[in-house]
N, C-alpha and C positions, 0 to 999 in steps of 0.2 A: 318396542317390546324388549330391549336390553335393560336389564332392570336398573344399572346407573345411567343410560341416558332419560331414564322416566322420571329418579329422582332426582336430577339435573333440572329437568323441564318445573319438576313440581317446586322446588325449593328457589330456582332463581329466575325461572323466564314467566312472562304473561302471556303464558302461551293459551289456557284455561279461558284467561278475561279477554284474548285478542290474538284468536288462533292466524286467522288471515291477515294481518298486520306482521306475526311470525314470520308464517310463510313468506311474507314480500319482501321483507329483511334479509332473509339468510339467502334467499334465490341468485338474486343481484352478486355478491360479493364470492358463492362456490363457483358459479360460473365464472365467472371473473379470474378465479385462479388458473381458466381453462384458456378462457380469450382476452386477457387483458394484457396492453404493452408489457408489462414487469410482473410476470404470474407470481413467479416465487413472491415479489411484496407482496399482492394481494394475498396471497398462501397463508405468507407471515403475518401480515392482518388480522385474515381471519384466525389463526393459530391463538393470537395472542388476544382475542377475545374470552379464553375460557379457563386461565390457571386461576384466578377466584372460582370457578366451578367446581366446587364441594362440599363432601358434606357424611351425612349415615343419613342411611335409606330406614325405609321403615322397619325394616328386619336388623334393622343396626349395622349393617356394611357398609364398608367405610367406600365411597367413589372420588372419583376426580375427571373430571372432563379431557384430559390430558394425558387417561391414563393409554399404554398405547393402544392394547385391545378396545377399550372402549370407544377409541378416540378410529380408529378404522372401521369397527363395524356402521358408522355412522357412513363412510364413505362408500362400501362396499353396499350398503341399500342405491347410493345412487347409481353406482354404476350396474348393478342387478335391475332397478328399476327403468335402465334403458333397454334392456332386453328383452323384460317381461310385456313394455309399451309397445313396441316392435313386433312381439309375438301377435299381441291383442289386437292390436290397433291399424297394424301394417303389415308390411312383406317380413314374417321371420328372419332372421339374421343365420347364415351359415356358418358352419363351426369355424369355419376360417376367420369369419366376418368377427365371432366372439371370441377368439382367441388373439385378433388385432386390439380390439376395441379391449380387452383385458390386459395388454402390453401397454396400451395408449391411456388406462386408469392407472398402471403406476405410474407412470413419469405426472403424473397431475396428481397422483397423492404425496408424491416425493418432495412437490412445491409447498406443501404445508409445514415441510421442515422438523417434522415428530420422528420420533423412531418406528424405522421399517420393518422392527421384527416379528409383528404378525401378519405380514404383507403376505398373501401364498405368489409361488412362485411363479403359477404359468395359469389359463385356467382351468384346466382338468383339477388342478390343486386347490383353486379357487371353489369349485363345486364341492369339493369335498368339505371346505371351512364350510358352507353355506349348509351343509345340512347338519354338519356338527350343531351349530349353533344354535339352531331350531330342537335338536336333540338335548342339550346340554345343559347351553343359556341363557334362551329367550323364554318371556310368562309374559301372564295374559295379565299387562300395565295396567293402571288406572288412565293414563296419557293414551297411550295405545286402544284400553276399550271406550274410548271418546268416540273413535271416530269410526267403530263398527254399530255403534246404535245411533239414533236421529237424536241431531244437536238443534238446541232450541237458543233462540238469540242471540246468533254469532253479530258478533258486530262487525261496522263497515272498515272494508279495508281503508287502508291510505286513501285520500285523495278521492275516494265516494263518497258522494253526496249522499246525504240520508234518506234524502226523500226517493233516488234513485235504488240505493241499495235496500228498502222499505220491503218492495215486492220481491225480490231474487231473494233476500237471506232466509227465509223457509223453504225456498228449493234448494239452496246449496246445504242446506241442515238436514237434507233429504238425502239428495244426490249423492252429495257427497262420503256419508257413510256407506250405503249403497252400493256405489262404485268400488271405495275402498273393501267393501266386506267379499263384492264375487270377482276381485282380482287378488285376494289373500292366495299366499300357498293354502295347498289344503291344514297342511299341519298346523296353521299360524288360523285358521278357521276352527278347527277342533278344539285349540287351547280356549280360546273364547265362546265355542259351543254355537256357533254359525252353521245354521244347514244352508244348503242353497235351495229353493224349491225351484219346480218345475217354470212356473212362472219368471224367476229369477236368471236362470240360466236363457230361456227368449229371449226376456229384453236383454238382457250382454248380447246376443247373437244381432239382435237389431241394432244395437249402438256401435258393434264393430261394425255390421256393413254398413253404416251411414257415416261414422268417422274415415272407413276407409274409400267412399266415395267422394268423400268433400274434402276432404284438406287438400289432396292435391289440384284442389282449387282454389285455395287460399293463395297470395300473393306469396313471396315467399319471405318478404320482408314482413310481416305479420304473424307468420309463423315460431319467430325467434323471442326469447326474450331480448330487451332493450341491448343488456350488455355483450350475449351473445353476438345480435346481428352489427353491434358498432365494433367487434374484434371481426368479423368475416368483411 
């Protein structure tokens, strides 16, 4: 929803022709800046994947992939997006727990090596950028309203077979929007004109108690991404 990382996506990545190929790209190597022997190079890797990312958006503003605001609020979904999984999906996290885990996103955004100056300083400060931003500077992308309507012929990620990915990619072209639209903030639902029905909000209440009964049945080595579980 930040409008130069929408015309980032649209102008240089296949994100469009090969959304879940994206995703399985960028996973691998952000984590990596977290668990990998030499964070900072992976940091600096991924860093220097994006000073060709630019350009004028469709309103003629000019972006850059590197610029610093832009280039953090990119960060700052991941590290928001561990809290919101947590909330949904698990045992909530105490303000203690997110004011560590907000110390412990900057020393990992510090290893990307860009400038810290729209890092906020603690997170009570962090809360505050986060609603700015939905106040300010976020709209309802073209990138972004992808993936709150149902996607029709996502292609198979990496490494799936066709004939196996044949029958899932209509449910993730489902689901997936789905998911994404009844875990929006509300405000990031309004821009897009999402209501949640009655119905909608049930099944979240069913998928949270079945995700929070089962995973901690999951092995825990199956739990992790790849690069994750080979740095623990």
């Amino acid at each position: 929803m930040h409008p130069a990382i929408a015309a980032g996506l649209i102008d240089h990545s296949d994100f469009f022709e090969n959304p879940m190929g994206r995703l399985a790209r960028s996973a691998g190597p952000i984590l990596g800046v977290i668990y990998d022997p030499d964070p900072a190079a992976t940091g600096s890797w991924v860093r220097d994947q994006h000073p060709e990312i630019r350009g004028t958006d469709e309103q003629d503003r000019s972006y850059h992939a590197l610029d610093p605001e832009t280039y953090y609020w990119a960060h700052a979904t991941f590290f928001e997006g561990m809290i919101k999984t947590q909330d949904l999906f698990a045992r909530p996290l105490t303000r203690g727990e997110k004011e560590q885990l907000y110390a412990e996103s900057i020393t990992w955004y510090a290893r990307y090596g860009v400038s810290m100056r729209p890092v906020p300083e603690d997170f009570a400060a962090f809360e505050r950028y986060w609603q700015r931003m939905f106040e300010e500077v976020l709209e309802p992308t073209r990138p972004a309203g992808e993936w709150v309507r149902r996607v029709r012929g996502i292609p198979a990620p990496p490494s799936w077979p066709e004939l196996l990915w044949k029958p899932v990619g209509p449910v993730v072209g489902i689901a997936g929007p789905w998911l994404t639209k009844v875990t929006l903030p509300e405000s990031a639902r309004e821009m897009f004109g999402c209501e949640l029905t009655d119905r909608d909000r049930g099944a979240l209440r069913m998928l949270q108690k079945s995700v929070r009964a089962t995973w901690p049945l999951i092995p825990e080595r199956f739990r992790m991404q790849p690069r994750a579980r080979a740095g623990f």
